[in-house]
C-alpha positions as CSV (number, residue, x, y, z in Angstrom):
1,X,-43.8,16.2,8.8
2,X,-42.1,17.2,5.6
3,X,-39.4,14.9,4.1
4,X,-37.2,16.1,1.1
5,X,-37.6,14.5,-1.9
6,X,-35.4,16.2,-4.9
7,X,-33.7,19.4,-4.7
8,X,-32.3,20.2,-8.2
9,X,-30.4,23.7,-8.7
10,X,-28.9,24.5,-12.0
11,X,-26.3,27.2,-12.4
12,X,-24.4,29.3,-14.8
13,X,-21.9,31.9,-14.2
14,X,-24.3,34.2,-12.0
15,X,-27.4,32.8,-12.1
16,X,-29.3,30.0,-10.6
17,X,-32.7,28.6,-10.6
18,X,-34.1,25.4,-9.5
19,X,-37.0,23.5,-7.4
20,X,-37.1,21.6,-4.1
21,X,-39.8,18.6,-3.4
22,X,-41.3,17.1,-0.5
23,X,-43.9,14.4,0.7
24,X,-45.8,15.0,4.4
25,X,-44.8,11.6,5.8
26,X,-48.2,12.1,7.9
27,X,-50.3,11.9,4.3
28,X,-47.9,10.1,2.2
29,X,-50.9,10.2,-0.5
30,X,-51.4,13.4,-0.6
31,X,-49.8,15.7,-3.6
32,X,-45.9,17.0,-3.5
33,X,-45.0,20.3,-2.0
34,X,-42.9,21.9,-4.9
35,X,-41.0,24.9,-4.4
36,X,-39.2,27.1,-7.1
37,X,-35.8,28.7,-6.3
38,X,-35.0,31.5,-8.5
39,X,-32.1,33.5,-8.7
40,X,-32.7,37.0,-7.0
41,X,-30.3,40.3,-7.4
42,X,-30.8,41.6,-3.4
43,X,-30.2,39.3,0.1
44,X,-30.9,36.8,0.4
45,X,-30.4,36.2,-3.4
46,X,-32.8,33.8,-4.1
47,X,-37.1,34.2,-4.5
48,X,-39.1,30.9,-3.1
49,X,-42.8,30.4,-5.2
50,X,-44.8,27.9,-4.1
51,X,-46.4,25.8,-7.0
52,X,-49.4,25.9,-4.9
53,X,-51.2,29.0,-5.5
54,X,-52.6,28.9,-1.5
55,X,-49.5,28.0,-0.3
56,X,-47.5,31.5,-0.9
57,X,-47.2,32.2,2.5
58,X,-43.5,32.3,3.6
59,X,-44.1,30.5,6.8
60,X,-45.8,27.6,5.0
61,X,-44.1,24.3,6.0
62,X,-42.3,23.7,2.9
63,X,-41.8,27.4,2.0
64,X,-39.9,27.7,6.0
65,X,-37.6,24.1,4.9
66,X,-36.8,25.3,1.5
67,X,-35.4,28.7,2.7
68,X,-33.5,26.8,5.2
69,X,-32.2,24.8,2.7
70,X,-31.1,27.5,0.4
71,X,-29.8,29.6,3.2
72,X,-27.6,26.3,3.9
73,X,-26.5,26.0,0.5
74,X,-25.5,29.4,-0.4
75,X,-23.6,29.8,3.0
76,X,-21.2,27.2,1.8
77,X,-21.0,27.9,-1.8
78,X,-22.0,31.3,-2.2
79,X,-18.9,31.7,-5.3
80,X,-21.7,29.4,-7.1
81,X,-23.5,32.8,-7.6
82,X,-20.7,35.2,-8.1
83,X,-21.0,36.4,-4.4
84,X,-18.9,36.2,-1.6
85,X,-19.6,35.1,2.4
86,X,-19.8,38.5,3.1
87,X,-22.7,39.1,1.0
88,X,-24.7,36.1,2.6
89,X,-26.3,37.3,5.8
90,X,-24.8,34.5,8.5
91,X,-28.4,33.6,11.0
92,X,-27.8,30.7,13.5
């Protein structure tokens, strides 16, 4: 099971970028899942990488979590990025 550690996004007027970081609480010993956020110009506005070469699959456990997270974020702030709510698909 995957708990957050850090979530850091930096902004400037359009732009953002940034990197979220988890532990498995199953294997506390093993490395951090680090994801990078990066600003994108298309929905959903953002590009995940996974710092883990094998781990680009987008339904990798942290890859899944960190979209959610960002698709949380810019629901709320969207402005952050010079968008509106209307250009932020709404999913359940």
């Amino acid at each position: 099971m995957l708990q957050l550690l850090s979530l850091t996004l930096a902004y400037d007027d359009a732009r953002f970028f940034g990197s979220v970081m988890f532990t498995d609480t199953d294997h506390p010993d093993d490395k951090l899942a680090v994801v990078l956020i990066d600003h994108a110009d298309e929905p959903p506005w953002f590009r995940l990488t996974n710092v883990d070469p094998d781990g680009q699959d987008p339904t990798d456990p942290e890859m899944v979590e960190a979209d959610r997270i960002m698709r949380f974020i810019l629901r709320y702030t969207p402005w952050r990025i010079g968008r509106t709510t209307a250009d932020f698909p709404q999913h359940p």
